[in-house]
C-alpha positions as CSV (number, residue, x, y, z in Angstrom):
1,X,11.2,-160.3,1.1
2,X,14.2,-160.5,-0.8
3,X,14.7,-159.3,-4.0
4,X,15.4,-163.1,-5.5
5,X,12.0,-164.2,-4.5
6,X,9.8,-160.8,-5.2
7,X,7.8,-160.4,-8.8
8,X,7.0,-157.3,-10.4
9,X,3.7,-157.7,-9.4
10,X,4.5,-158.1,-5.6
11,X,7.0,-155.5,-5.6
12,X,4.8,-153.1,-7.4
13,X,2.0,-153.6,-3.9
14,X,4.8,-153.6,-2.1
15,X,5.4,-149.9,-3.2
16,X,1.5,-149.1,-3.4
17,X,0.9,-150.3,0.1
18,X,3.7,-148.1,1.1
19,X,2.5,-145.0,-0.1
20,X,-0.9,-145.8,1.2
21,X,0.7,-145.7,4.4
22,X,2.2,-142.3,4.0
23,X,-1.0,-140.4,2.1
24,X,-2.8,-141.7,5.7
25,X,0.1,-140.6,7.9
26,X,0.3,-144.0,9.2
27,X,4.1,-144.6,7.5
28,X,5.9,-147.5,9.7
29,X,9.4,-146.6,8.6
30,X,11.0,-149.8,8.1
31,X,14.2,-151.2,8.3
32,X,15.5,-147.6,9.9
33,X,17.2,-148.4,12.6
34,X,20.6,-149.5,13.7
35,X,20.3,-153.4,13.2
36,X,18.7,-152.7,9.5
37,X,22.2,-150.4,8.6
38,X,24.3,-153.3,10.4
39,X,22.8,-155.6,8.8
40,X,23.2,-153.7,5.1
41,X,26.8,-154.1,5.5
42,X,27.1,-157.5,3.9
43,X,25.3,-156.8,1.0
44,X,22.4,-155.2,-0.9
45,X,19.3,-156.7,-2.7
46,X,16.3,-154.1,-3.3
47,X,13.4,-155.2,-5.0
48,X,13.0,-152.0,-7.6
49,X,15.1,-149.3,-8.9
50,X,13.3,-145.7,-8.6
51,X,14.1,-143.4,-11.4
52,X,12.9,-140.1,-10.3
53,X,13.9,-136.6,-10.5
54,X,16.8,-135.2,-8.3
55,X,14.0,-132.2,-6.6
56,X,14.6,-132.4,-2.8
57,X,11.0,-132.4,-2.1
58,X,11.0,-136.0,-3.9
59,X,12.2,-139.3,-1.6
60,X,11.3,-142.4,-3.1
61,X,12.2,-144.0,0.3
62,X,9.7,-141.5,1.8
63,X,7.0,-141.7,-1.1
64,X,6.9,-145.6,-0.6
65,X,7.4,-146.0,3.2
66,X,10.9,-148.3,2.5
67,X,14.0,-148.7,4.6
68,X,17.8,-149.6,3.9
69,X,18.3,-151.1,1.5
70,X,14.6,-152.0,-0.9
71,X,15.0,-149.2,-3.2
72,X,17.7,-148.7,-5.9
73,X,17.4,-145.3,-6.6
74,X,19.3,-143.4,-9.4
75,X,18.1,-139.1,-9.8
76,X,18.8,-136.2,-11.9
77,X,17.0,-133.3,-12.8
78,X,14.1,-134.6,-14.5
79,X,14.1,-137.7,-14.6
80,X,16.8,-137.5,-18.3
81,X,17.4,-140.9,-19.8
82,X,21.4,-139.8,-19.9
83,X,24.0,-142.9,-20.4
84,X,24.8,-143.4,-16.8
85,X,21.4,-142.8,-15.9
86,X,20.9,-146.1,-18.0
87,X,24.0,-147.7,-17.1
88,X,22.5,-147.5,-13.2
89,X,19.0,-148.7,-14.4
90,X,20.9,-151.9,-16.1
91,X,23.4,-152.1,-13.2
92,X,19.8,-152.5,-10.8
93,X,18.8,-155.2,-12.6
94,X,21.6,-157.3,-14.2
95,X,23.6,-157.2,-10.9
96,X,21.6,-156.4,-8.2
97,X,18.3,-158.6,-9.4
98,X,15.6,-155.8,-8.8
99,X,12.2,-156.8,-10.4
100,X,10.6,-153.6,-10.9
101,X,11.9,-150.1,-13.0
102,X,9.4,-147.4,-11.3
103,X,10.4,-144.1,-13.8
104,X,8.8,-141.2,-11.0
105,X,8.0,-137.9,-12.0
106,X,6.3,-135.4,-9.8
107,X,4.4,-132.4,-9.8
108,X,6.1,-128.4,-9.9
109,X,8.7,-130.0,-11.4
110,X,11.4,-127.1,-12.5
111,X,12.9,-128.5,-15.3
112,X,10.1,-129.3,-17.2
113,X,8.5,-125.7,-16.0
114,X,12.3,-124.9,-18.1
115,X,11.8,-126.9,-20.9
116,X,7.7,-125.6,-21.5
117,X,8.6,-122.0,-21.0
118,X,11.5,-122.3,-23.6
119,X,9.3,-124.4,-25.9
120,X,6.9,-121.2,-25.8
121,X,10.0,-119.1,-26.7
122,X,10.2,-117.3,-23.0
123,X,14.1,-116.6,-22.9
124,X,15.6,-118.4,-19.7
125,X,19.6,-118.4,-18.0
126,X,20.4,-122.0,-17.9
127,X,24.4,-121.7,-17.1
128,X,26.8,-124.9,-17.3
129,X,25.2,-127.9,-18.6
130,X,22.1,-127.6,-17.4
131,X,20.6,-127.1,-21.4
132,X,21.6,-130.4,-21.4
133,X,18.4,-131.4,-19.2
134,X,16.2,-128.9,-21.0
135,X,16.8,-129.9,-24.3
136,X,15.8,-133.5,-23.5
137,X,12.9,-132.8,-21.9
138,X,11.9,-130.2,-24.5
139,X,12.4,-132.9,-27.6
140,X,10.0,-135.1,-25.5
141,X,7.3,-132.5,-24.9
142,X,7.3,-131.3,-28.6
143,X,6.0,-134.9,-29.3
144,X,3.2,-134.7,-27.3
145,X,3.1,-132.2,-24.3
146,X,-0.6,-133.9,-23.0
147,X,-0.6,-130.6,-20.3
148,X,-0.5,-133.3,-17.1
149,X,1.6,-132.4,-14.4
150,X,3.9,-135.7,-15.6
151,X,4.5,-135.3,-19.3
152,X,7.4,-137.0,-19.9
153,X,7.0,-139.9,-17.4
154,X,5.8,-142.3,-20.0
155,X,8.6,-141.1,-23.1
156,X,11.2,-142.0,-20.6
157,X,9.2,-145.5,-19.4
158,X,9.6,-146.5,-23.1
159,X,13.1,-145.5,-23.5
160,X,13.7,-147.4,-20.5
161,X,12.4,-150.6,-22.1
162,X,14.1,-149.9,-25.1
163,X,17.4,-150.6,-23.4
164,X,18.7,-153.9,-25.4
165,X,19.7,-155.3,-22.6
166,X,16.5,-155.2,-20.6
167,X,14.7,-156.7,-23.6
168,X,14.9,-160.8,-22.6
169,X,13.8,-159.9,-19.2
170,X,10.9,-157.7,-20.1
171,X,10.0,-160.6,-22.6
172,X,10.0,-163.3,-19.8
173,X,7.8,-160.9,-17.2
174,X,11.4,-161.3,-14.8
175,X,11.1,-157.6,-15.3
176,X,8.6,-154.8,-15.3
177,X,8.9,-150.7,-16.0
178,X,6.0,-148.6,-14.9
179,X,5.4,-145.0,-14.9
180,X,4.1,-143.0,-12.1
181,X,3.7,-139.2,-11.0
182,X,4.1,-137.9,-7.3
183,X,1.7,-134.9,-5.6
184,X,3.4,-133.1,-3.1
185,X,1.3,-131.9,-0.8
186,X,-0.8,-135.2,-0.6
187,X,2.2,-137.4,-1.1
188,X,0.1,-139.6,-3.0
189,X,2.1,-141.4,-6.1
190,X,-0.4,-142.0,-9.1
191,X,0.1,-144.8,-11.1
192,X,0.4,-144.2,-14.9
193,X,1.1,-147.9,-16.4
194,X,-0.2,-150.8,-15.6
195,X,2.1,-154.0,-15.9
196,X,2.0,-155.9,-18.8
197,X,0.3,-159.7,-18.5
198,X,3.8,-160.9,-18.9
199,X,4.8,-159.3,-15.5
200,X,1.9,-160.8,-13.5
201,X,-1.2,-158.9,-12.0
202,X,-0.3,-156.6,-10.1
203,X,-3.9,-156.3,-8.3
């Protein structure tokens, strides 16, 4: 299904279905092969964007049982709202029509385990710009560190539907952002957010 004709709410089951799949060890892999990369060359148009963290344990294709070309998927170390982060997010949407913002955090993840520790006044090396990161997620967990393995997955969800642009789209349910938090030995992705009624049920 393309992503002219696919909702929130389908592409949403869409992704659950997938990672069904995978937590059963039944994934299909789709659109893997040679035809699916041929066919990729004329174009792309993935149904959601998957703003997740950059840890190499973490592959939203993987995580939701997707081929070439259904995810849009933009990654840094944790999952940081920076400016081209957003600029990607937008670029999803307004250009390439995705229908769903998935904002994926997962489990073990290191920055945060940064961010907490330094929050608790442990000392840590962080060399180049990676302070940059920390410092992000640390303002986010000072406003409400809820002790989950995800806790910044739904501060970033709202920042991402803060974006002015997204705001007409979100309004009109062409547009959904969700939340979610990925286990890594199960592979299962928990759902944090539920779409709003604008976006459609997603049951």
């Amino acid at each position: 299904m393309s992503a002219t004709t696919m909702t929130p709410a389908k592409a949403l089951n869409e992704l659950r279905r997938g990672n069904e799949r995978v937590c059963a060890d039944r994934a299909s892999h789709p659109r893997q092969g040679a035809q699916a990369r041929r066919a990729s060359t004329s174009g792309q148009s993935p149904h959601t964007c998957v703003f997740s963290c950059g840890d190499s344990r973490v592959s939203p294709e993987l995580a939701f049982d997707q081929g070439v070309g259904d995810l849009f998927v933009v990654r840094n170390g944790g999952q940081v709202l920076t400016d081209g982060a957003a600029a990607s997010i937008e670029f999803a949407h307004h250009v390439l029509g995705v229908s769903l913002i998935v904002v994926l955090g997962h489990e073990g993840c290191g920055a945060v385990g940064a961010a907490r520790a330094l929050n608790a006044g442990q000392p840590r090396d962080l060399p180049g710009n990676i302070s940059q990161l920390t410092d992000a997620i640390r303002a986010d967990l000072r406003a409400g560190d809820d002790g989950s393995p995800f806790p910044t997955v739904r501060a970033v969800a709202e920042r991402v539907r803060a974006l002015p642009s997204l705001a007409a789209p979100l309004a009109a349910g062409r547009l959904a952002v969700v939340g979610a938090g990925y286990y890594l030995a199960s592979g299962e992705v928990r759902w944090l957010e539920r779409l709003s009624s604008a976006a459609g049920s997603s049951e």
